[in-house]
PDB file with SEQRES, HELIX, SHEET and CRYST1 records, atoms N, CA, C and O in Angstrom:
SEQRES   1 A   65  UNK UNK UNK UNK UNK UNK UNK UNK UNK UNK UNK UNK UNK          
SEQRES   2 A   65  UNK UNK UNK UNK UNK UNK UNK UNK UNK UNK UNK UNK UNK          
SEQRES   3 A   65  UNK UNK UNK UNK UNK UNK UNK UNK UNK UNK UNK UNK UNK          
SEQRES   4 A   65  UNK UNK UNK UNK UNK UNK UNK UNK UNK UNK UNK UNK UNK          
SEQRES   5 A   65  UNK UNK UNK UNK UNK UNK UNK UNK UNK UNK UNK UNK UNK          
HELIX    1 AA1 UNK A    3  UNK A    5  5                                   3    
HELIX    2 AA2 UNK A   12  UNK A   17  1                                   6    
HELIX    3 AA3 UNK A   21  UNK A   29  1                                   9    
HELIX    4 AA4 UNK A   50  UNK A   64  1                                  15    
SHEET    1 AA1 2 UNK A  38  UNK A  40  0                                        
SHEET    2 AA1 2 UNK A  44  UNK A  46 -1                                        
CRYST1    1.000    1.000    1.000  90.00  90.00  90.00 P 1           1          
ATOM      1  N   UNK A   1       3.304   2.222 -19.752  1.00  0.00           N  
ATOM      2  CA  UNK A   1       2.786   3.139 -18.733  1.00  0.00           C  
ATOM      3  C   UNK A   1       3.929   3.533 -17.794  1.00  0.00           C  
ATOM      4  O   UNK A   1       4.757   2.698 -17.431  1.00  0.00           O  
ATOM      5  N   UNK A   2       3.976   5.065 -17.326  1.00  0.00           N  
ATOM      6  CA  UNK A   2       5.196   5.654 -16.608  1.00  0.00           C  
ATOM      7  C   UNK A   2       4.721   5.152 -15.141  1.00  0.00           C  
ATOM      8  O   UNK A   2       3.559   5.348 -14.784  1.00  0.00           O  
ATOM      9  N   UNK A   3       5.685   4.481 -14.280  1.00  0.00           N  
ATOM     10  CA  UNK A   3       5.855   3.383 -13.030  1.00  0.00           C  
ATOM     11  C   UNK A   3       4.945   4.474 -12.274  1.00  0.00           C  
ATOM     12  O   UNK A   3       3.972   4.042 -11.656  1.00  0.00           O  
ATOM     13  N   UNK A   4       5.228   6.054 -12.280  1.00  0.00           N  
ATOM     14  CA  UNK A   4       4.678   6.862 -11.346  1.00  0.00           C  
ATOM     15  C   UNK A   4       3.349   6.737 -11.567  1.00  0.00           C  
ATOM     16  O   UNK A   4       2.642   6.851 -10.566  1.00  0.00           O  
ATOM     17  N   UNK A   5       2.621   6.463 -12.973  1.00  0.00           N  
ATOM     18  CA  UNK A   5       1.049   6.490 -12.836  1.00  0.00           C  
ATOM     19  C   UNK A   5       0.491   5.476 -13.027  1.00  0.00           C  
ATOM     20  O   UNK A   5      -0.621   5.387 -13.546  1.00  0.00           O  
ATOM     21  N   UNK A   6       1.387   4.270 -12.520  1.00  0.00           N  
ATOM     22  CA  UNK A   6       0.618   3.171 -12.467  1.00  0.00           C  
ATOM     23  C   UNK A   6       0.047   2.306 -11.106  1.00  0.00           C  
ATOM     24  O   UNK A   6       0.633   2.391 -10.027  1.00  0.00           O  
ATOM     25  N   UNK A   7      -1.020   1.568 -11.272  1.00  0.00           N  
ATOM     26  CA  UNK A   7      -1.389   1.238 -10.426  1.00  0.00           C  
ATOM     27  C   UNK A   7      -1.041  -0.543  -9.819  1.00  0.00           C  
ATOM     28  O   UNK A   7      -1.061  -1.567 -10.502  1.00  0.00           O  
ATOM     29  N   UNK A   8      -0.802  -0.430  -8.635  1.00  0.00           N  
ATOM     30  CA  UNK A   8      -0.209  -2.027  -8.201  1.00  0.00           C  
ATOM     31  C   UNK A   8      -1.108  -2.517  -7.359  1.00  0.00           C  
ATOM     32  O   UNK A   8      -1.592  -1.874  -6.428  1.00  0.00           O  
ATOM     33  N   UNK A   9      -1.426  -3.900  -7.698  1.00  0.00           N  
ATOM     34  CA  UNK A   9      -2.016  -4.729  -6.611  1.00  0.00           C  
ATOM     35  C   UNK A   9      -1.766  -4.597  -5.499  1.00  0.00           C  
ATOM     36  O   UNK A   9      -0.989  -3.710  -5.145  1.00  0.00           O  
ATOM     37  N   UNK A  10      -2.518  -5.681  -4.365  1.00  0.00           N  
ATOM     38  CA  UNK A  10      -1.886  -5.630  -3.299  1.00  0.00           C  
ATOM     39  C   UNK A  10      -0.762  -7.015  -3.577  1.00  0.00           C  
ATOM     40  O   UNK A  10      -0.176  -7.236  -2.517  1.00  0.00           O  
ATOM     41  N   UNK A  11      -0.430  -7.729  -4.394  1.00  0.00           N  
ATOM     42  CA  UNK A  11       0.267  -8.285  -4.437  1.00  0.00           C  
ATOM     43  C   UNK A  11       1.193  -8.047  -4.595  1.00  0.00           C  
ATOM     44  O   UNK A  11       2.082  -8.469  -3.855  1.00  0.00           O  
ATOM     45  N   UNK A  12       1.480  -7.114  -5.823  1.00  0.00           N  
ATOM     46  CA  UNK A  12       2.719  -6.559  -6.055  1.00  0.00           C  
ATOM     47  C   UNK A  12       3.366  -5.485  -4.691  1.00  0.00           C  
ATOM     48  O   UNK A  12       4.491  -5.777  -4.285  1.00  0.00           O  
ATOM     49  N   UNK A  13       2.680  -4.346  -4.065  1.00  0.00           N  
ATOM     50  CA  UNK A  13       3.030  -4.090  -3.643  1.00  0.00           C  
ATOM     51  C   UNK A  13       3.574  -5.180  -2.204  1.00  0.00           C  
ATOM     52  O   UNK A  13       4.371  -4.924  -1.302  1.00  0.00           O  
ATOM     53  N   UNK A  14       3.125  -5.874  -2.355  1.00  0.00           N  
ATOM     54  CA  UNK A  14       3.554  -6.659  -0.894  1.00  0.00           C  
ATOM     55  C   UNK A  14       5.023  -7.010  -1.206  1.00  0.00           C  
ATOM     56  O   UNK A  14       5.999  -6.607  -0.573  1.00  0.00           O  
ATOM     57  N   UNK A  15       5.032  -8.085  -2.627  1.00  0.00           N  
ATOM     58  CA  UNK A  15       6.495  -8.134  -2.885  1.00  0.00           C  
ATOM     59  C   UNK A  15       7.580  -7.005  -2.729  1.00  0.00           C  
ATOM     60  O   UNK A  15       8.712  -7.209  -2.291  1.00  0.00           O  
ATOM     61  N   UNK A  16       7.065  -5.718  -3.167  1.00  0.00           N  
ATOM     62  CA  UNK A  16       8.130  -4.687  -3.598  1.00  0.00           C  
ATOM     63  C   UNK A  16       8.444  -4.665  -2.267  1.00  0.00           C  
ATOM     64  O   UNK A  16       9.623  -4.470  -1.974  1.00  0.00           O  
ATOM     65  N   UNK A  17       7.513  -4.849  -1.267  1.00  0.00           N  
ATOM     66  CA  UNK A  17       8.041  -3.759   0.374  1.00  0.00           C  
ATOM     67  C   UNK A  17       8.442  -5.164   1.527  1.00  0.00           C  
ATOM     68  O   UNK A  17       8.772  -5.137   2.713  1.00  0.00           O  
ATOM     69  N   UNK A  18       8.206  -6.504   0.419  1.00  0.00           N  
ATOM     70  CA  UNK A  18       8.364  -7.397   1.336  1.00  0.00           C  
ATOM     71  C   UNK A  18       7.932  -7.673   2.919  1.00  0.00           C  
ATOM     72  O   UNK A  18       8.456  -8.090   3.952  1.00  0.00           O  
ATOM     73  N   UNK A  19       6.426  -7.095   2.378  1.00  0.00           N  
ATOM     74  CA  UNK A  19       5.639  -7.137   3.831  1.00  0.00           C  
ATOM     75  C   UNK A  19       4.369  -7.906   3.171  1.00  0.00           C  
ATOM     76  O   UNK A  19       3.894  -7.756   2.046  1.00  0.00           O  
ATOM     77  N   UNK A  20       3.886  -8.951   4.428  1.00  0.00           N  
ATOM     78  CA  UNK A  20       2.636  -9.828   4.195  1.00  0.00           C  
ATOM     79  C   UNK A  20       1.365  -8.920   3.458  1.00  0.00           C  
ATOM     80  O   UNK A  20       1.654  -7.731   3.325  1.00  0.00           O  
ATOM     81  N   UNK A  21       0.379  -9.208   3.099  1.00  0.00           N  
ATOM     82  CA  UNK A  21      -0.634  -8.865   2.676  1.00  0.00           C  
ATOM     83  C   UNK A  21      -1.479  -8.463   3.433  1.00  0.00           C  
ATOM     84  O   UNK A  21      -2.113  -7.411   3.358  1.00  0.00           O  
ATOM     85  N   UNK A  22      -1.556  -9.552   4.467  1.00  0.00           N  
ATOM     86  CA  UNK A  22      -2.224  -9.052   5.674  1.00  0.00           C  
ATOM     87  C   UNK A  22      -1.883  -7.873   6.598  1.00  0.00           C  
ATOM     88  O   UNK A  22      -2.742  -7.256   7.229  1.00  0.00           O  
ATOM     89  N   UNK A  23      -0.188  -7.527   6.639  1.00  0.00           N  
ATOM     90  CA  UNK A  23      -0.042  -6.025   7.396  1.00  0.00           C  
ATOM     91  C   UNK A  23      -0.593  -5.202   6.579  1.00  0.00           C  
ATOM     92  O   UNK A  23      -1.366  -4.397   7.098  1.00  0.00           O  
ATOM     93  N   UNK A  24      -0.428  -5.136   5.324  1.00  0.00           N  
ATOM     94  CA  UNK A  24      -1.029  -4.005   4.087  1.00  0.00           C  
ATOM     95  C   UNK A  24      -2.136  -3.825   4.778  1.00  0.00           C  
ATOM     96  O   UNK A  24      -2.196  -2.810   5.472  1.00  0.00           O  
ATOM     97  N   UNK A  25      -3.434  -4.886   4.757  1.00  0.00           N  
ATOM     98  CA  UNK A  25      -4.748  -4.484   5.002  1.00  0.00           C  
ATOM     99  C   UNK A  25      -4.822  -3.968   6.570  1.00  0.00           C  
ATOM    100  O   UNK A  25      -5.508  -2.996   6.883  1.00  0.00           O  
ATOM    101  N   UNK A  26      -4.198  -4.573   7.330  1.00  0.00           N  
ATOM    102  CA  UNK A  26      -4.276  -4.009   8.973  1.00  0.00           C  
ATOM    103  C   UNK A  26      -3.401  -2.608   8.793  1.00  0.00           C  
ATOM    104  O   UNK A  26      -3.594  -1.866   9.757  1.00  0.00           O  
ATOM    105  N   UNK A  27      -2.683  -2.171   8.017  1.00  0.00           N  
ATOM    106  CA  UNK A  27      -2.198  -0.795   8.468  1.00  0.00           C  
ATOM    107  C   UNK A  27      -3.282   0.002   7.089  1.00  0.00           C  
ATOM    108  O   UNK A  27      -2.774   1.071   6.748  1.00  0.00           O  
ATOM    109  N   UNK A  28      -4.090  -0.198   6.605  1.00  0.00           N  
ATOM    110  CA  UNK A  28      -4.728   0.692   5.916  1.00  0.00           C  
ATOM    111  C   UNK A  28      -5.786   1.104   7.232  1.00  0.00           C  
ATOM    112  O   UNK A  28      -6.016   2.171   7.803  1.00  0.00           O  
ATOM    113  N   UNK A  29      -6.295  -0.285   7.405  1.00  0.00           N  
ATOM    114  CA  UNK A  29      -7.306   0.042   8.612  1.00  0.00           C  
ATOM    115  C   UNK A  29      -6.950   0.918   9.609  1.00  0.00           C  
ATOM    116  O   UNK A  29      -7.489   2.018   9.728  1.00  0.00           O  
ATOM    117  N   UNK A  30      -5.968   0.460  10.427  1.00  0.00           N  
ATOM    118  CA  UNK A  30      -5.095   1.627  11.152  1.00  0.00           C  
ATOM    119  C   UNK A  30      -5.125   2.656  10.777  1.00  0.00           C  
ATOM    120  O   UNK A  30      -5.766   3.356  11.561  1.00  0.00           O  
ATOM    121  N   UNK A  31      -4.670   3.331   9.734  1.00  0.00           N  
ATOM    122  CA  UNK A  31      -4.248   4.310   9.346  1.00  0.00           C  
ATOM    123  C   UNK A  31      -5.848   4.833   8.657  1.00  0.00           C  
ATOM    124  O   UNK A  31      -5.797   5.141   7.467  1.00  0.00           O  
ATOM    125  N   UNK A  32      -6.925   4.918   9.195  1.00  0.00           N  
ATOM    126  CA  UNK A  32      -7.733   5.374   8.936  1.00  0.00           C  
ATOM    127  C   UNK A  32      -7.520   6.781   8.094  1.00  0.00           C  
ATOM    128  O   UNK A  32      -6.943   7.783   8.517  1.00  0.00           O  
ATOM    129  N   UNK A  33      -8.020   6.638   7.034  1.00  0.00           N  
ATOM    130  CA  UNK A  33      -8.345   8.015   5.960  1.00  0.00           C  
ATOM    131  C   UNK A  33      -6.945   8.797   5.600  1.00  0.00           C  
ATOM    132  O   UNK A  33      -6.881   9.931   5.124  1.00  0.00           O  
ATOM    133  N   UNK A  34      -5.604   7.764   6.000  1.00  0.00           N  
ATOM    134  CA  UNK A  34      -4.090   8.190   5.652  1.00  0.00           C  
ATOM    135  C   UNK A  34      -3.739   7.765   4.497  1.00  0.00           C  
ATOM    136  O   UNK A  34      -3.194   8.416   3.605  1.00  0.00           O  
ATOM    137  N   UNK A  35      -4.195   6.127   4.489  1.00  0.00           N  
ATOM    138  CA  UNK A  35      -3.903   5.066   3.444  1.00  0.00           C  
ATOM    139  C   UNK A  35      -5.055   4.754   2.652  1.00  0.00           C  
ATOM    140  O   UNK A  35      -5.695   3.854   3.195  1.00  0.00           O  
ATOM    141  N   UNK A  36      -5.553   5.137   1.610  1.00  0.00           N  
ATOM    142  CA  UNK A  36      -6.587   4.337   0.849  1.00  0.00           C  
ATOM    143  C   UNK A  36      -6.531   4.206  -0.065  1.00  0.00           C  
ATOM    144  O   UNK A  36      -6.964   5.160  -0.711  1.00  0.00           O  
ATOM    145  N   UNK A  37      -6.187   3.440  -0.598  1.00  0.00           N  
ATOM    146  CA  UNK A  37      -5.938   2.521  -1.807  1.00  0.00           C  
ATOM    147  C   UNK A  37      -7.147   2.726  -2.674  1.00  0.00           C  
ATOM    148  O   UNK A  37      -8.259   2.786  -2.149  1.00  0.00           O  
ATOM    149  N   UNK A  38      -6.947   2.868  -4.333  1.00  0.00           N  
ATOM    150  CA  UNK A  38      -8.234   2.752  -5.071  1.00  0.00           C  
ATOM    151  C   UNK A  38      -8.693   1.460  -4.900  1.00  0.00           C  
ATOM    152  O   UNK A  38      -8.213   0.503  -4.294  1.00  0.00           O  
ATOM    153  N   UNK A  39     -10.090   1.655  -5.784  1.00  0.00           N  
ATOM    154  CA  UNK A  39     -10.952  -0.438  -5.623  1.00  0.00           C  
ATOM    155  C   UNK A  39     -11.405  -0.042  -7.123  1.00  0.00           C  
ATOM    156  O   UNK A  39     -11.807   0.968  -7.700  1.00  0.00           O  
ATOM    157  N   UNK A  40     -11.129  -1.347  -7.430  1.00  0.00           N  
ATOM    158  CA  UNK A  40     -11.417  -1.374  -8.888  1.00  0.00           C  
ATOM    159  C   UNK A  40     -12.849  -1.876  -8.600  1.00  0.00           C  
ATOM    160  O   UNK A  40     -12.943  -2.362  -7.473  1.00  0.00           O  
ATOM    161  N   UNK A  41     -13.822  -1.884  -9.217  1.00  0.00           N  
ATOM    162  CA  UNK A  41     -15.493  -2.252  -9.482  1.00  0.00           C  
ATOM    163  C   UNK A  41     -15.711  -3.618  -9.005  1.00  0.00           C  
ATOM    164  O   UNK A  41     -16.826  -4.139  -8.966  1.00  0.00           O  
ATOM    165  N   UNK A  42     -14.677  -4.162  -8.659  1.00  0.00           N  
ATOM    166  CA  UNK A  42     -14.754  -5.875  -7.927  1.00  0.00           C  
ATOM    167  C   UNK A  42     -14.138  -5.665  -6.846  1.00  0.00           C  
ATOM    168  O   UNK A  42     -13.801  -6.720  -6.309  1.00  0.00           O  
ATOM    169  N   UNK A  43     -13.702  -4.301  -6.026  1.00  0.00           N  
ATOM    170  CA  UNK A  43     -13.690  -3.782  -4.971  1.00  0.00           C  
ATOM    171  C   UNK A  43     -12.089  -4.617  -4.599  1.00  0.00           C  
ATOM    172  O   UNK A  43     -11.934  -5.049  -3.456  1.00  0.00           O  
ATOM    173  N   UNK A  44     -11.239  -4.747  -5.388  1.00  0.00           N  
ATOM    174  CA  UNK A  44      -9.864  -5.148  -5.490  1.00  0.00           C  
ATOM    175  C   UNK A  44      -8.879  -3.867  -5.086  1.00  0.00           C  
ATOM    176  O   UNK A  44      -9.065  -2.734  -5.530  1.00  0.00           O  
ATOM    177  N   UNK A  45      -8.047  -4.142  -4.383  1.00  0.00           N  
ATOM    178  CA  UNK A  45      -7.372  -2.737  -4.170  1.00  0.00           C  
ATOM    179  C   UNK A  45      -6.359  -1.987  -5.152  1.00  0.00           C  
ATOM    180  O   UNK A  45      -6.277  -2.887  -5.989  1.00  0.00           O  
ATOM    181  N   UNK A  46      -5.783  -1.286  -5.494  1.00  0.00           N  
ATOM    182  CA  UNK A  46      -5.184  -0.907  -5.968  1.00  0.00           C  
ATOM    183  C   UNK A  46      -4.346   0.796  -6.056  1.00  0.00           C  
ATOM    184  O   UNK A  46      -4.724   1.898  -6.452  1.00  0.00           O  
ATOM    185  N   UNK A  47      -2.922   0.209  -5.397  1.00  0.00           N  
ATOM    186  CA  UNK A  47      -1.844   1.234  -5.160  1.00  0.00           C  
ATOM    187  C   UNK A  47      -1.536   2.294  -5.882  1.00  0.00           C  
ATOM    188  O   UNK A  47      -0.971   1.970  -6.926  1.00  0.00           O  
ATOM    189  N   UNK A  48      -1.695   3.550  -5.736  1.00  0.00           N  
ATOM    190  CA  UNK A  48      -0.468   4.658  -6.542  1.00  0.00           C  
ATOM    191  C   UNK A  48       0.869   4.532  -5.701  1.00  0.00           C  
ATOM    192  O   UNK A  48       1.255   4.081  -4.623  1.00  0.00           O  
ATOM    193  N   UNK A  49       1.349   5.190  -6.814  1.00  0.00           N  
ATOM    194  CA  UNK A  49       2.885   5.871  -6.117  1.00  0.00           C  
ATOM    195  C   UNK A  49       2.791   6.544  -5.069  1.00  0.00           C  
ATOM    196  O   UNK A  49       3.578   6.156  -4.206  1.00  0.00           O  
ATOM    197  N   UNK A  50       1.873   7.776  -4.642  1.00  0.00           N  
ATOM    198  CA  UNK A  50       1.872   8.251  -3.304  1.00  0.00           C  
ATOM    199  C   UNK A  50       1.790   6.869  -1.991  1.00  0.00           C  
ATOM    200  O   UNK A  50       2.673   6.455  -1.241  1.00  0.00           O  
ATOM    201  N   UNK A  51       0.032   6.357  -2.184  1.00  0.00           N  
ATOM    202  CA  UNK A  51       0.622   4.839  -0.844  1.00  0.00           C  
ATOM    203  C   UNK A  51       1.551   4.212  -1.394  1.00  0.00           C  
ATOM    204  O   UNK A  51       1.414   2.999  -1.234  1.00  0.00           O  
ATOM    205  N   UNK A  52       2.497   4.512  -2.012  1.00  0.00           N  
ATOM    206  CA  UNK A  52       3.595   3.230  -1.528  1.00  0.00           C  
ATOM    207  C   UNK A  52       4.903   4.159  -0.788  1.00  0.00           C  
ATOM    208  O   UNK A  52       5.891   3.817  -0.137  1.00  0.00           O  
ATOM    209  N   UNK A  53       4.379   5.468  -1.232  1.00  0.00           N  
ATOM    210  CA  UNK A  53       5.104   5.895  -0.086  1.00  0.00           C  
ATOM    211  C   UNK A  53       5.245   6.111   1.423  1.00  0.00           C  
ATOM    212  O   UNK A  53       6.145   6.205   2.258  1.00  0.00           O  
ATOM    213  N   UNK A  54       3.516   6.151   1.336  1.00  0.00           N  
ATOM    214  CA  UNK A  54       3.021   6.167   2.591  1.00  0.00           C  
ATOM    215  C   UNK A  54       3.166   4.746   3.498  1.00  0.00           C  
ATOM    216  O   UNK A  54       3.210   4.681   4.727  1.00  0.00           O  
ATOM    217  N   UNK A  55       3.220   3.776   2.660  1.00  0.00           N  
ATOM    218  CA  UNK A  55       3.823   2.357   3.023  1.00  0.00           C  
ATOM    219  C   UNK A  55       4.785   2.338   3.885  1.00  0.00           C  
ATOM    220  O   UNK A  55       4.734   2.014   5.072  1.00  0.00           O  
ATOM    221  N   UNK A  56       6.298   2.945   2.820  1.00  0.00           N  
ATOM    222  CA  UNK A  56       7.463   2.580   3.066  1.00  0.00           C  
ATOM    223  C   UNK A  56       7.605   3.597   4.416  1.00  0.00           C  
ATOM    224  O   UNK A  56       8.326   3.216   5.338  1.00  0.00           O  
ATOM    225  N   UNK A  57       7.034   4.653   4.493  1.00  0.00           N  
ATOM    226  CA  UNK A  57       7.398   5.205   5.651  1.00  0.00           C  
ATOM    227  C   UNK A  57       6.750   4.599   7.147  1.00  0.00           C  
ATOM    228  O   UNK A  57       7.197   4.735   8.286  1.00  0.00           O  
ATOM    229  N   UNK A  58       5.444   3.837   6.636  1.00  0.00           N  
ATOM    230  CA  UNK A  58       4.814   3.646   7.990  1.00  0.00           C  
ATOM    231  C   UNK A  58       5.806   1.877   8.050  1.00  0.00           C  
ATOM    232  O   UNK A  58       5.730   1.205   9.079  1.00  0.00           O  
ATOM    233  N   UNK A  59       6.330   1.562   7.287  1.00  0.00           N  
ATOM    234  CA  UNK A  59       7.234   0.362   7.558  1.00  0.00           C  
ATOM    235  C   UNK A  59       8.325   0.803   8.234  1.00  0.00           C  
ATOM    236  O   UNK A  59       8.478   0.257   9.327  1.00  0.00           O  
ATOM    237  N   UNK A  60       9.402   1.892   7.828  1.00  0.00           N  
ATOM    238  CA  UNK A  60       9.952   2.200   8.321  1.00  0.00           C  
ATOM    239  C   UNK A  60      10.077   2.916   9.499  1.00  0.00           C  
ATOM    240  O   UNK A  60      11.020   3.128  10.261  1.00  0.00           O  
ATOM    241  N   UNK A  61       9.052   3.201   9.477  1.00  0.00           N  
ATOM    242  CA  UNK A  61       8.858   4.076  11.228  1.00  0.00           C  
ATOM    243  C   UNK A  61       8.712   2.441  12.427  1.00  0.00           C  
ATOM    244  O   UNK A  61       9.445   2.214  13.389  1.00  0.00           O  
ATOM    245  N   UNK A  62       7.740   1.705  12.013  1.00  0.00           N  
ATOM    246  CA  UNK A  62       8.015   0.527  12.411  1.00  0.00           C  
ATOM    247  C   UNK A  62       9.602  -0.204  12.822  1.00  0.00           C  
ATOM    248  O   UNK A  62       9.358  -1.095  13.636  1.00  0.00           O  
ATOM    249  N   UNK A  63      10.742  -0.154  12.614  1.00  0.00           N  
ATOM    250  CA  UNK A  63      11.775   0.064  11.998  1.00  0.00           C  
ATOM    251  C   UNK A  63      12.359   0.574  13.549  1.00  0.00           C  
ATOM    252  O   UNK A  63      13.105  -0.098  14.261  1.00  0.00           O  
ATOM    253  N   UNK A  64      11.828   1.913  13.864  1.00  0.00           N  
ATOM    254  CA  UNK A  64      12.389   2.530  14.314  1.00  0.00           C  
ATOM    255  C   UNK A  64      12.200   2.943  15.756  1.00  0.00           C  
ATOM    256  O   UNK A  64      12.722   3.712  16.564  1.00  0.00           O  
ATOM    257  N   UNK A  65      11.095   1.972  15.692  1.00  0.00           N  
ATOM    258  CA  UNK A  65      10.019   2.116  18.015  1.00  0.00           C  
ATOM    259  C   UNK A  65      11.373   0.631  18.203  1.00  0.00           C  
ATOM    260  O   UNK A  65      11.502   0.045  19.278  1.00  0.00           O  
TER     261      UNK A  65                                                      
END                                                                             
């Protein structure tokens, strides 16, 4: 499967961006209707390539106050 149409846990993505699990879920919340992750039918989350961009930027803006 091509990396762009695949989908990542919240685990994986935590490793890739080296941020806790728990900021993941507090900046989705935050970020009301910016960040939403698919849910697989056991209501598990799961990343595209667009949120992990939306990730790396709201990490990096973090970064930057």
């Amino acid at each position: 499967m091509e990396e762009r149409n695949q989908l990542l846990t919240i685990l994986q993505v935590s490793e890739r961006l080296k941020v806790p699990k728990h900021t993941l879920r507090f900046w989705e919340k935050e970020l009301n209707g910016v960040l939403v992750p698919m849910r697989t039918a056991g209501g598990q989350r799961r990343y595209t390539a667009q949120n992990i961009v939306v990730l790396e930027e709201v990490k990096n803006a973090g970064r930057a106050v």
